[in-house]
C-alpha positions in Angstrom: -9.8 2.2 -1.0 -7.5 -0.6 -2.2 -6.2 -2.6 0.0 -3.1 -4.1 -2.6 -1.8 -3.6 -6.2 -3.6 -6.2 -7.8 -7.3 -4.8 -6.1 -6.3 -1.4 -7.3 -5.8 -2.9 -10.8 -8.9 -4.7 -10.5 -10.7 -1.0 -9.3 -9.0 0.9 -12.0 -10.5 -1.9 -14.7 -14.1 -1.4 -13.3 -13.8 2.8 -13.4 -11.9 3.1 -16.8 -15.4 2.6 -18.1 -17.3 5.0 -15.7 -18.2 8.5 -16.4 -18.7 9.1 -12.5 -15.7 10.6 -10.7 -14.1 8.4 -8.3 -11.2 9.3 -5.9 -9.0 5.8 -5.4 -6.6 5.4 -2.5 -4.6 2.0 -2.6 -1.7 0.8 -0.5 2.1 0.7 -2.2 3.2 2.3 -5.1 3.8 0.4 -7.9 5.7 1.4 -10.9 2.9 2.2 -12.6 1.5 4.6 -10.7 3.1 7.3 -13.1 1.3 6.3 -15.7 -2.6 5.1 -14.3 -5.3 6.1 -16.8 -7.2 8.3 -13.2 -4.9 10.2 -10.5 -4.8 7.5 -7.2 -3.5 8.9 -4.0 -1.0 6.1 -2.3 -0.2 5.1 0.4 3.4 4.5 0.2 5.0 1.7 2.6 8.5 1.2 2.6 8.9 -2.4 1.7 12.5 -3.3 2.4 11.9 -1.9 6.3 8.9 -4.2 6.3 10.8 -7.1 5.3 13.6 -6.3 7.3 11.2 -6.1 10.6 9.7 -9.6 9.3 12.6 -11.5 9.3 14.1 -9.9 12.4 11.0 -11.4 13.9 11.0 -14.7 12.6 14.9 -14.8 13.7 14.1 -14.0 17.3 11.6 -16.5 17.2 13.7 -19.5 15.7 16.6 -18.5 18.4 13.5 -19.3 21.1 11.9 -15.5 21.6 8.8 -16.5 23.8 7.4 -12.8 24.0 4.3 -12.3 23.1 3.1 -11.0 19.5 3.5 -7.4 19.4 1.9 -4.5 17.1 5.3 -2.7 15.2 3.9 0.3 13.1 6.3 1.2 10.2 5.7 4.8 9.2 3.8 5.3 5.7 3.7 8.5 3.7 0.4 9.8 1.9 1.4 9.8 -1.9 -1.7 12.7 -3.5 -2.0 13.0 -6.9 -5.4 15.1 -7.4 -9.2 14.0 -6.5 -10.2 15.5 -3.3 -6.9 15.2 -1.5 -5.0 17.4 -3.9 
């Protein structure tokens, strides 16, 4: 499991030269996901929500927001394309 895009490029680097079947999740999608040499299941995030949270955040906090930190969980959706999950 990769944790960004530039780990799951690193991952797919190391397997492209392995004969053993590996199923690879990684977090986002990138463009390229389309066109990966090995089928990696996703897990999508929707990026312009996250960075709309982030900077509602930082705005409340600049205006003076003394609440404590807080845990926001922005839905994901599980992307499959083959390997064990499909």
């Amino acid at each position: 499991m990769c944790t960004n895009n530039r780990l799951t490029l690193g991952a797919l680097g190391a397997l492209c030269g392995s004969r053993q079947r590996v199923d690879l999740i990684a977090f986002d999608e990138p463009e390229y996901a389309d066109v990966l040499p090995i089928p990696v299941t996703l897990i999508a995030q929707d990026p312009r929500e996250l960075g709309r949270i982030a900077a509602e955040r930082l705005f409340a906090r600049l205006d003076g927001d003394p609440s404590p930190a807080a845990t926001i969980r922005v839905p994901t959706e599980l992307v499959v394309r083959g390997g064990a999950w499909g």
